[in-house]
Chimera marker file (.cmm) of the C-alpha trace (Angstrom):
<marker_set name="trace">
<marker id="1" x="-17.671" y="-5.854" z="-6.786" r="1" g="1" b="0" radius="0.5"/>
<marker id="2" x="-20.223" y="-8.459" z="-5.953" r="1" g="1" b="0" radius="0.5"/>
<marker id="3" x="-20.088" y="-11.230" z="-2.939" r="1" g="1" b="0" radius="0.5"/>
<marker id="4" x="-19.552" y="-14.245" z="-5.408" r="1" g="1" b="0" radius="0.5"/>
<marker id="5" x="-16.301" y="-12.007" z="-6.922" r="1" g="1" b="0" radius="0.5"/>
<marker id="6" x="-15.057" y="-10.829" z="-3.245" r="1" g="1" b="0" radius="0.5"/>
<marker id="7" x="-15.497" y="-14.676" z="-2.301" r="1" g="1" b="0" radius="0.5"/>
<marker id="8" x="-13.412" y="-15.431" z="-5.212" r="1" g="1" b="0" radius="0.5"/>
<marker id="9" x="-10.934" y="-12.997" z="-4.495" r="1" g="1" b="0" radius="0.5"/>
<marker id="10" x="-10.133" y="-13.625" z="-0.995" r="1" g="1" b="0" radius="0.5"/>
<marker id="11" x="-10.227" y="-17.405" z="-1.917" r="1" g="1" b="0" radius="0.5"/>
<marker id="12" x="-7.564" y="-17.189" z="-3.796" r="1" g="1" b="0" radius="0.5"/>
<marker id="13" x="-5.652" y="-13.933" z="-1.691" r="1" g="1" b="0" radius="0.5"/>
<marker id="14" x="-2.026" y="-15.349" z="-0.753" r="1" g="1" b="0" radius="0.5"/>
<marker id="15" x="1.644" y="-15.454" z="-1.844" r="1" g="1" b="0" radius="0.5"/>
<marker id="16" x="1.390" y="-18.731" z="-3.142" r="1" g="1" b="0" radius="0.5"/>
<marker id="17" x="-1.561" y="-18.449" z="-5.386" r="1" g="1" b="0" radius="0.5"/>
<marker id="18" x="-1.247" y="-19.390" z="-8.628" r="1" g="1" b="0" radius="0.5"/>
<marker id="19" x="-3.915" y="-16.748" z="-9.723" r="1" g="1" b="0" radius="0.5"/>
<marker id="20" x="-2.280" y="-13.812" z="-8.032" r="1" g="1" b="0" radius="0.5"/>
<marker id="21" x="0.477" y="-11.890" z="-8.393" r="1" g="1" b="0" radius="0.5"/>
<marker id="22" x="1.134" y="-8.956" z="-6.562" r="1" g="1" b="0" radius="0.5"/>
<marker id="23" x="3.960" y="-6.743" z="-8.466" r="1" g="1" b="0" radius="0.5"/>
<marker id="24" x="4.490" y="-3.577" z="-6.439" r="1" g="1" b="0" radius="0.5"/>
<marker id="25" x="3.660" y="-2.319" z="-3.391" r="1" g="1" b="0" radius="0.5"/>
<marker id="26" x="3.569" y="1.402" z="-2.620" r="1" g="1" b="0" radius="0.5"/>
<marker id="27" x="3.174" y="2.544" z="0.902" r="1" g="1" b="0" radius="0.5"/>
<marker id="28" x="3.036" y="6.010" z="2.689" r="1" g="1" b="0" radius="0.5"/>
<marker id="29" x="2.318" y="7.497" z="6.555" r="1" g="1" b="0" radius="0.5"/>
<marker id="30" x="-0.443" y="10.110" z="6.752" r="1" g="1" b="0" radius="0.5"/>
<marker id="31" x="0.164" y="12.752" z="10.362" r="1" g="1" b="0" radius="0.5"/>
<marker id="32" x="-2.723" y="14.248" z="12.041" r="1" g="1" b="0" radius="0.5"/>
<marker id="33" x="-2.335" y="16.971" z="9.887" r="1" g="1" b="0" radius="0.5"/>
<marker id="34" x="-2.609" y="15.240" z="7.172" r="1" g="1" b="0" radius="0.5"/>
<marker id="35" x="0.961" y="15.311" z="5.686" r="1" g="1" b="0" radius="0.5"/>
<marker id="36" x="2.291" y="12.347" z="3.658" r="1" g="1" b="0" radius="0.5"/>
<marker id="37" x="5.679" y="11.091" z="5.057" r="1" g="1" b="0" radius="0.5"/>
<marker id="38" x="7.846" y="8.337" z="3.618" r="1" g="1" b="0" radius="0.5"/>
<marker id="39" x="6.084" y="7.585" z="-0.012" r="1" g="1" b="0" radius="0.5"/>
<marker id="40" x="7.962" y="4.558" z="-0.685" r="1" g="1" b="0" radius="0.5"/>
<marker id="41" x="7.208" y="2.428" z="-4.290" r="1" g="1" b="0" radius="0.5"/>
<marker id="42" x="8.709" y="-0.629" z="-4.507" r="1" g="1" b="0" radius="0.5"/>
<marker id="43" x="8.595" y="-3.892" z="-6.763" r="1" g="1" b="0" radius="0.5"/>
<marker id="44" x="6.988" y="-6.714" z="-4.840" r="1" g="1" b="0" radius="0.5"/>
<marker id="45" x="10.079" y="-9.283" z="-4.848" r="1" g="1" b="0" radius="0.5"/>
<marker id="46" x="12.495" y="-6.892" z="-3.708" r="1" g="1" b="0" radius="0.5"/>
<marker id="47" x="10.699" y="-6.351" z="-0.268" r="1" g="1" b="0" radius="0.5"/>
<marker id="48" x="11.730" y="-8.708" z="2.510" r="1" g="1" b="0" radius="0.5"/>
<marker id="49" x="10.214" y="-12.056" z="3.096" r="1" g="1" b="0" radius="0.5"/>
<marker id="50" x="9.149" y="-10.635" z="7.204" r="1" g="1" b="0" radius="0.5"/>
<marker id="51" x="7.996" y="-7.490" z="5.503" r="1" g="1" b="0" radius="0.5"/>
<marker id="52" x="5.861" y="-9.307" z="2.673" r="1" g="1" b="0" radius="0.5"/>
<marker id="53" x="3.774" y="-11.201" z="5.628" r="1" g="1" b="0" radius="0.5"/>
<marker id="54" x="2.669" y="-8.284" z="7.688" r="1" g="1" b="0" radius="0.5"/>
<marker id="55" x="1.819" y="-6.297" z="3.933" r="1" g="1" b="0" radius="0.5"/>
<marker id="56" x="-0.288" y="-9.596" z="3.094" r="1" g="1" b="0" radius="0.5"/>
<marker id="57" x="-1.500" y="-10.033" z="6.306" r="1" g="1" b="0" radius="0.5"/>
<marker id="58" x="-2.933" y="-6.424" z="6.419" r="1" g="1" b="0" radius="0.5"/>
<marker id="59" x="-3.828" y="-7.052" z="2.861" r="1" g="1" b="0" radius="0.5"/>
<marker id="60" x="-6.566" y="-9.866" z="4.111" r="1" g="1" b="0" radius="0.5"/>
<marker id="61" x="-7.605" y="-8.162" z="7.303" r="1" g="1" b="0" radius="0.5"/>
<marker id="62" x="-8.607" y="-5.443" z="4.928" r="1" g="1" b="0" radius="0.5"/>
<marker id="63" x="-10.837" y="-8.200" z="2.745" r="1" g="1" b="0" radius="0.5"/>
<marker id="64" x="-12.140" y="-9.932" z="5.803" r="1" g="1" b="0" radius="0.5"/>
<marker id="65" x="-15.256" y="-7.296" z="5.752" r="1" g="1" b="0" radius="0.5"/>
<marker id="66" x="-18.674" y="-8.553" z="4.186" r="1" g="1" b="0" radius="0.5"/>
<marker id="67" x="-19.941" y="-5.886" z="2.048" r="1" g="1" b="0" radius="0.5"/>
<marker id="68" x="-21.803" y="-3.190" z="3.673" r="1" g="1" b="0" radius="0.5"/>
<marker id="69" x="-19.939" y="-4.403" z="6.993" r="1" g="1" b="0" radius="0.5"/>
<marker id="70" x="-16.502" y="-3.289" z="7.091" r="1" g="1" b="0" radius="0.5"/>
<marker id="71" x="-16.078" y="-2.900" z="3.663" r="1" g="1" b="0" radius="0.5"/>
<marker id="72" x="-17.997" y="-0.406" z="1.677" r="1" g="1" b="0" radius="0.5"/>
<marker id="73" x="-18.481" y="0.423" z="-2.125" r="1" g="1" b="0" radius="0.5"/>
<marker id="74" x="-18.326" y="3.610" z="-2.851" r="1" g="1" b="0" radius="0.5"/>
<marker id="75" x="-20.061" y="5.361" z="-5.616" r="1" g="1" b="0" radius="0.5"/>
<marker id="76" x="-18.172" y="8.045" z="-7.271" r="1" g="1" b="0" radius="0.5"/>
<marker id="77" x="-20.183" y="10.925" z="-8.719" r="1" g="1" b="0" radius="0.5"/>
<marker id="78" x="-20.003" y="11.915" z="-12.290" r="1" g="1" b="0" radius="0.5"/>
<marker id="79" x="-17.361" y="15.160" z="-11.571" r="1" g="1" b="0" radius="0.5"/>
<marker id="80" x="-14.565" y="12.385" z="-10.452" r="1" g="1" b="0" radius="0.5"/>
<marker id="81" x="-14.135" y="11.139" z="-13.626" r="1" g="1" b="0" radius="0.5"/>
<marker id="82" x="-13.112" y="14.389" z="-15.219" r="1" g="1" b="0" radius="0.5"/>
<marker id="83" x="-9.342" y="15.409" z="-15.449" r="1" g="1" b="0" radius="0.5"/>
<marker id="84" x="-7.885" y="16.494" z="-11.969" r="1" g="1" b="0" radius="0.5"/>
<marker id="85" x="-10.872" y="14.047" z="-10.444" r="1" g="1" b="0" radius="0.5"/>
<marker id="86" x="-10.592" y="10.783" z="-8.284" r="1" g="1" b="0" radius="0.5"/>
<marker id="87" x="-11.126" y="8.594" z="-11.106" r="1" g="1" b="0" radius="0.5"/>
<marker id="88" x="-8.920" y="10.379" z="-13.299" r="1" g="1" b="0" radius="0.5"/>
<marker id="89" x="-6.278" y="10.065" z="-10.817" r="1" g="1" b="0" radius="0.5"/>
<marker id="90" x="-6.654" y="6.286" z="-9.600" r="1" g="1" b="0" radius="0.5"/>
<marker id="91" x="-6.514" y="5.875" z="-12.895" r="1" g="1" b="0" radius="0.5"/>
<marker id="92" x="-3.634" y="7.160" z="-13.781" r="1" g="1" b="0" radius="0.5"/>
<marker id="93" x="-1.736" y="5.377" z="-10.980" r="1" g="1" b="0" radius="0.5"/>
<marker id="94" x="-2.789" y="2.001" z="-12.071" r="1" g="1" b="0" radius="0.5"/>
<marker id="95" x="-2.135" y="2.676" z="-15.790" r="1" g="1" b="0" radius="0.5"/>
<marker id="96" x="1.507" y="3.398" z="-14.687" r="1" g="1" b="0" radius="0.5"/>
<marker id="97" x="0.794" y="0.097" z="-12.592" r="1" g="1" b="0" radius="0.5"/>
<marker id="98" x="2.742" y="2.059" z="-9.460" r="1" g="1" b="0" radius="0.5"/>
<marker id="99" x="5.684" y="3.219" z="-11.568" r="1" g="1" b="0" radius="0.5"/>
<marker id="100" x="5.366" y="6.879" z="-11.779" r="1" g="1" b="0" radius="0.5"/>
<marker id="101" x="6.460" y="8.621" z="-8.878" r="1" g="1" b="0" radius="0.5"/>
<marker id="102" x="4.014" y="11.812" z="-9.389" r="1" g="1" b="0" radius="0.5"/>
<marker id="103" x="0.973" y="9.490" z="-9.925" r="1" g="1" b="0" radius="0.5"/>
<marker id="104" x="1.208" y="7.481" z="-7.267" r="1" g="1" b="0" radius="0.5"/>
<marker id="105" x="2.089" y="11.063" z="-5.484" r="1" g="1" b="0" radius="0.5"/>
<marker id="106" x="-0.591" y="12.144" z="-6.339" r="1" g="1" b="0" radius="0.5"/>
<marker id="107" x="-3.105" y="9.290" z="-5.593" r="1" g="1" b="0" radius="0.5"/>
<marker id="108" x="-1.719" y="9.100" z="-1.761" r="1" g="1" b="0" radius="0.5"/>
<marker id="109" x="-2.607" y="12.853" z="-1.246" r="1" g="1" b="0" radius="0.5"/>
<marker id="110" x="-5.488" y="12.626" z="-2.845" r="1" g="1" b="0" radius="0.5"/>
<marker id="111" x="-6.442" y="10.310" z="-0.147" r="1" g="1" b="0" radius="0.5"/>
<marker id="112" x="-5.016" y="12.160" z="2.860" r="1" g="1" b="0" radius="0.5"/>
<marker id="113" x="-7.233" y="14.806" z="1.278" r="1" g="1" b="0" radius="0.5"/>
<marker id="114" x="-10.558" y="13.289" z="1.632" r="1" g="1" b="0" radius="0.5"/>
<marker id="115" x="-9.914" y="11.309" z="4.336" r="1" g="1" b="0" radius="0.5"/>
<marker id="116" x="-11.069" y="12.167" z="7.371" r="1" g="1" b="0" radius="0.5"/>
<marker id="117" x="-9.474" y="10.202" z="10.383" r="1" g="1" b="0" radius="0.5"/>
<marker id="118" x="-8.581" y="11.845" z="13.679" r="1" g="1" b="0" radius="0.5"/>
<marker id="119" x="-5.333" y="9.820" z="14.127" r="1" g="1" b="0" radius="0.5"/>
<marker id="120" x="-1.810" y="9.093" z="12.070" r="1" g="1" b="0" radius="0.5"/>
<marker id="121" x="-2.571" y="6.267" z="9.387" r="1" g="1" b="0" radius="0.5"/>
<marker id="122" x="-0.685" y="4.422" z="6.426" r="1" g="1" b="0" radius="0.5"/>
<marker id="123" x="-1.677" y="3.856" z="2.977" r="1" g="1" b="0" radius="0.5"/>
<marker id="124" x="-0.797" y="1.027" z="1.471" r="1" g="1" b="0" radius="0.5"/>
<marker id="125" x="-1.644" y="-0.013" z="-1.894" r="1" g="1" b="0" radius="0.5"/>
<marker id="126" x="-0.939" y="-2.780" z="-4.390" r="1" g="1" b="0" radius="0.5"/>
<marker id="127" x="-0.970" y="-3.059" z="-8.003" r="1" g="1" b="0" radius="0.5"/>
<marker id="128" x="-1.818" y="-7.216" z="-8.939" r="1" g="1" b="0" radius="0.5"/>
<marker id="129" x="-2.682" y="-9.351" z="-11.451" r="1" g="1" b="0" radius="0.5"/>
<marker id="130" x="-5.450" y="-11.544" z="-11.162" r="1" g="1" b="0" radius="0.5"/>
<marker id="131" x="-6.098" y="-14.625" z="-13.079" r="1" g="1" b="0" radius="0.5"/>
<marker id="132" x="-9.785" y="-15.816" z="-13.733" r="1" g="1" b="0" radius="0.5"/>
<marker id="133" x="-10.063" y="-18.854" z="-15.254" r="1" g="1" b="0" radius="0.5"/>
<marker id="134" x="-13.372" y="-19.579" z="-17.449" r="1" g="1" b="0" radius="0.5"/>
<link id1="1" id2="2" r="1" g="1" b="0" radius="0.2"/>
<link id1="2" id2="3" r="1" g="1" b="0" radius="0.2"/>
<link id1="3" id2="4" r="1" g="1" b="0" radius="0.2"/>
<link id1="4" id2="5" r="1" g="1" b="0" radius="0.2"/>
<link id1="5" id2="6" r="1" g="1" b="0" radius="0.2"/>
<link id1="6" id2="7" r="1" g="1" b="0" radius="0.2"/>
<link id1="7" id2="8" r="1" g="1" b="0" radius="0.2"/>
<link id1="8" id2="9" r="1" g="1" b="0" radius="0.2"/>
<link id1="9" id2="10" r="1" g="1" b="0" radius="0.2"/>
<link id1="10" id2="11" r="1" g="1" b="0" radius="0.2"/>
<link id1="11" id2="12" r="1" g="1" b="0" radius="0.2"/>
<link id1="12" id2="13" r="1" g="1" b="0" radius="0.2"/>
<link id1="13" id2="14" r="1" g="1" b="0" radius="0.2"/>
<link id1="14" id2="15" r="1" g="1" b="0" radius="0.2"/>
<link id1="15" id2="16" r="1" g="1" b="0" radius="0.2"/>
<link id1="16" id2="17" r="1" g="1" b="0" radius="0.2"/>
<link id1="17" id2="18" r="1" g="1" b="0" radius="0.2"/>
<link id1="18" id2="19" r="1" g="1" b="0" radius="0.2"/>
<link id1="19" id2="20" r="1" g="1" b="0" radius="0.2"/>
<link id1="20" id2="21" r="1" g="1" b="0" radius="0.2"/>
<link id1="21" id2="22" r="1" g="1" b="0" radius="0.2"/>
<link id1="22" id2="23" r="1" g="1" b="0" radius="0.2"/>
<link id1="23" id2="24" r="1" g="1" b="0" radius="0.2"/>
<link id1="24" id2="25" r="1" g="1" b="0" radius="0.2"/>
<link id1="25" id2="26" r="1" g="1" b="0" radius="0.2"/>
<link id1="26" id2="27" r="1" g="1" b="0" radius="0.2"/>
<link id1="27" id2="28" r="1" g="1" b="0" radius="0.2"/>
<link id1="28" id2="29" r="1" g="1" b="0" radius="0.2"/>
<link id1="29" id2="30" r="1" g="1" b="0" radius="0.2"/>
<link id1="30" id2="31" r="1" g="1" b="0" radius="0.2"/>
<link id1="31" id2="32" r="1" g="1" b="0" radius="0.2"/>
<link id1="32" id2="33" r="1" g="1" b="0" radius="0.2"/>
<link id1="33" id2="34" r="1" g="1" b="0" radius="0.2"/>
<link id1="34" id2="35" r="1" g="1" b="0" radius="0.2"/>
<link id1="35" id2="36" r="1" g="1" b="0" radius="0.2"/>
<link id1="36" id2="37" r="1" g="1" b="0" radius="0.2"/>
<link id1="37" id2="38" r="1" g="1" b="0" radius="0.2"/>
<link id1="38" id2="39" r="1" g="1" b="0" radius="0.2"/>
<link id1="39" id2="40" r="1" g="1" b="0" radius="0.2"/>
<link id1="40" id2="41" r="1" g="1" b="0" radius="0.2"/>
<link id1="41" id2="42" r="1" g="1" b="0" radius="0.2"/>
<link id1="42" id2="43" r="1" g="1" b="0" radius="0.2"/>
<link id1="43" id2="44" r="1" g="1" b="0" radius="0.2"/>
<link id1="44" id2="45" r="1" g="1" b="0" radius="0.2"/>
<link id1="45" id2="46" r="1" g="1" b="0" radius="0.2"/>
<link id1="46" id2="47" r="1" g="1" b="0" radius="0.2"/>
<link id1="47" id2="48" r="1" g="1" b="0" radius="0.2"/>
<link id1="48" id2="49" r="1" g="1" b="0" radius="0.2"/>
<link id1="49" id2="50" r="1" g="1" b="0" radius="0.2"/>
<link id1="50" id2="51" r="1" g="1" b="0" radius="0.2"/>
<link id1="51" id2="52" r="1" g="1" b="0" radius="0.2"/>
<link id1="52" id2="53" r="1" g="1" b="0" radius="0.2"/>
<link id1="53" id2="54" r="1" g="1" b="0" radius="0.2"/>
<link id1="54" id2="55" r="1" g="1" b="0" radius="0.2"/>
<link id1="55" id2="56" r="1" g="1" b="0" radius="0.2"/>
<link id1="56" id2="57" r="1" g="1" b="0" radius="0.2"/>
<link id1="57" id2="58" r="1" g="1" b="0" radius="0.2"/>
<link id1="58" id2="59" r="1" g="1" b="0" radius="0.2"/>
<link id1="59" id2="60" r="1" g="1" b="0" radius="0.2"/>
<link id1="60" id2="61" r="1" g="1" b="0" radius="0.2"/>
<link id1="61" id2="62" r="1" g="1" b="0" radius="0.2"/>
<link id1="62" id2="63" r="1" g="1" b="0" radius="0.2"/>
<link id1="63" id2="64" r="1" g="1" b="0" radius="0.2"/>
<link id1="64" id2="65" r="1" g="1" b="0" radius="0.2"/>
<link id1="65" id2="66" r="1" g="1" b="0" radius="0.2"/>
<link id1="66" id2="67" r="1" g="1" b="0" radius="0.2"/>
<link id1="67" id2="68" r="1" g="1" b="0" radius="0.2"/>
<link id1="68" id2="69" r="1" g="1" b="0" radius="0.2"/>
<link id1="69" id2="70" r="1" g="1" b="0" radius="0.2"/>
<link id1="70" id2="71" r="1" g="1" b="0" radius="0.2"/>
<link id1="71" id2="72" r="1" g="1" b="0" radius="0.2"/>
<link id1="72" id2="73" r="1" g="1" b="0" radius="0.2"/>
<link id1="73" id2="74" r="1" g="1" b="0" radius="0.2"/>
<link id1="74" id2="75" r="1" g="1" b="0" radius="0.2"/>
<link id1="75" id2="76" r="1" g="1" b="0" radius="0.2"/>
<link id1="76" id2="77" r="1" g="1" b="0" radius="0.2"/>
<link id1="77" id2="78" r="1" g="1" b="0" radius="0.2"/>
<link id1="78" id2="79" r="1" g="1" b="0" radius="0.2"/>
<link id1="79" id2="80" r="1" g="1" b="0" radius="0.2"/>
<link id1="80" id2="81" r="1" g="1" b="0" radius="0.2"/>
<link id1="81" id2="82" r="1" g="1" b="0" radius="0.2"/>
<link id1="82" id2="83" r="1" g="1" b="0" radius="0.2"/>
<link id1="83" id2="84" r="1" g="1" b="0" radius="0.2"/>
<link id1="84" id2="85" r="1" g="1" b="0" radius="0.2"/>
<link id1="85" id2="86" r="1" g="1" b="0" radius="0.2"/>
<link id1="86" id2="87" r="1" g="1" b="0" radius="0.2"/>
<link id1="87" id2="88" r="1" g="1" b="0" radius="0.2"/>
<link id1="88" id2="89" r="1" g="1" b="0" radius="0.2"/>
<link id1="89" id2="90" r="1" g="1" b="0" radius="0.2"/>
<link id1="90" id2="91" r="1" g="1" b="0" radius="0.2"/>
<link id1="91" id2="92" r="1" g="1" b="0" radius="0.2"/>
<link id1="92" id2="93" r="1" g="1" b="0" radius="0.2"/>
<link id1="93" id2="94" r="1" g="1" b="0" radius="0.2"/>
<link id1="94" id2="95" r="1" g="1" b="0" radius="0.2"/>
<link id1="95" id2="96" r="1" g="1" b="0" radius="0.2"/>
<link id1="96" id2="97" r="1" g="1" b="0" radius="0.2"/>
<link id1="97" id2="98" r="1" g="1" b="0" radius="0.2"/>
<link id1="98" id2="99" r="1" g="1" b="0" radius="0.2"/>
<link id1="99" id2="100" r="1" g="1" b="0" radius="0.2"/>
<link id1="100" id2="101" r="1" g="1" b="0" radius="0.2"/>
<link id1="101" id2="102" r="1" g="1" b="0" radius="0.2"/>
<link id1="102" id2="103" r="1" g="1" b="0" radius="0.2"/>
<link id1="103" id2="104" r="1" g="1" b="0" radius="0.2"/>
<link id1="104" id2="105" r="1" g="1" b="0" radius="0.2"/>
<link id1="105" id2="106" r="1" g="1" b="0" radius="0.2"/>
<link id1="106" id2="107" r="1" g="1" b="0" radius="0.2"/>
<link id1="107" id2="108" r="1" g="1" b="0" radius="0.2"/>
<link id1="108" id2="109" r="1" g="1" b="0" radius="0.2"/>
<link id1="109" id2="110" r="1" g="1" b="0" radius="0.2"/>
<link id1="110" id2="111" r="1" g="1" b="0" radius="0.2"/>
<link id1="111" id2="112" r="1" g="1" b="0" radius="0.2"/>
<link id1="112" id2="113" r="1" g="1" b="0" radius="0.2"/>
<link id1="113" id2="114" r="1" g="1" b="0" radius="0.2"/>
<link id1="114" id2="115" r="1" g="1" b="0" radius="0.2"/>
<link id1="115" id2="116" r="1" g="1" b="0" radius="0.2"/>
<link id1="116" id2="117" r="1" g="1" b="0" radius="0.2"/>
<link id1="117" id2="118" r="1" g="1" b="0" radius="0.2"/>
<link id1="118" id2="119" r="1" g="1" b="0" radius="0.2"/>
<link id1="119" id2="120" r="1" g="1" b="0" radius="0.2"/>
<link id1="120" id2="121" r="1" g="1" b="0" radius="0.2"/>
<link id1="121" id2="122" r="1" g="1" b="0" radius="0.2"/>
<link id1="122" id2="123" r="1" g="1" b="0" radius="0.2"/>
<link id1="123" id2="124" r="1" g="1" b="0" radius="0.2"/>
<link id1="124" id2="125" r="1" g="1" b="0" radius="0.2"/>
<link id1="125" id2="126" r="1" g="1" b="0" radius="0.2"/>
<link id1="126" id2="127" r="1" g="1" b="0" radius="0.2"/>
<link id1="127" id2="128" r="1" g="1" b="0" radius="0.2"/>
<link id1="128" id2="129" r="1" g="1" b="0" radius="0.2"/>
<link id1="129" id2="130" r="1" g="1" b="0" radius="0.2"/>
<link id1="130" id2="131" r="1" g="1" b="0" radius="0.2"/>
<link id1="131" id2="132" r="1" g="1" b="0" radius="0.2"/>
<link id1="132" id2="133" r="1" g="1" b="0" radius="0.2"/>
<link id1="133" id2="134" r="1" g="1" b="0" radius="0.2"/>
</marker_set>
């Protein structure tokens, strides 16, 4: 992602947008140890209105980086992309668009794997759609 399509993006990053639509919302809580408690996957308009502004608010605090400062694009060697890799798997998640259970299972401890953080953490991720006009 370039700065002209993260500008874009966060331009049009809200609740109200007419170009976004965020459709569910899966969220988990990663221990010290790196065990995943409460995997919860739920469809966007069932999650409470005070609920939906602290996941949106996080949401842009997340996008408020610049690239290179705060928010980082990651390169993902060849090997990911082959069954069982990181690819494969963040791929299956989103072609399920956060429906299957074991995907997005899968996905949130692949994460927890490779993620090295010295203190409990959440995961939250949301499957969108995005409008682009031309």
């Amino acid at each position: 992602m370039n700065k002209k399509e993260l500008s874009e993006l966060k331009k049009h990053f809200s609740a109200a947008s007419d170009r976004f639509t965020m459709n569910r919302v899966a969220t988990a809580f990663v221990d010290v140890e790196r065990n995943i408690h409460n995997i919860q996957i739920r469809p966007y308009y069932n999650i409470p209105s005070e609920e939906i502004e602290c996941l949106m608010a996080t949401l842009k605090r997340v996008l408020s980086g610049t690239m290179g400062k705060g928010l980082v694009e990651y390169e993902f060697p060849q090997e990911t992309y082959e069954e069982g890799g990181s690819q494969h798997i963040l791929y299956g998640a989103l072609q399920s668009k956060l429906e299957n259970e074991e995907d997005v299972s899968l996905l949130m401890h692949q994460i927890a794997d490779n993620l090295d953080y010295l203190s409990t953490y959440a995961i939250l991720i949301g499957q969108c759609n995005y409008t682009v006009f031309q």
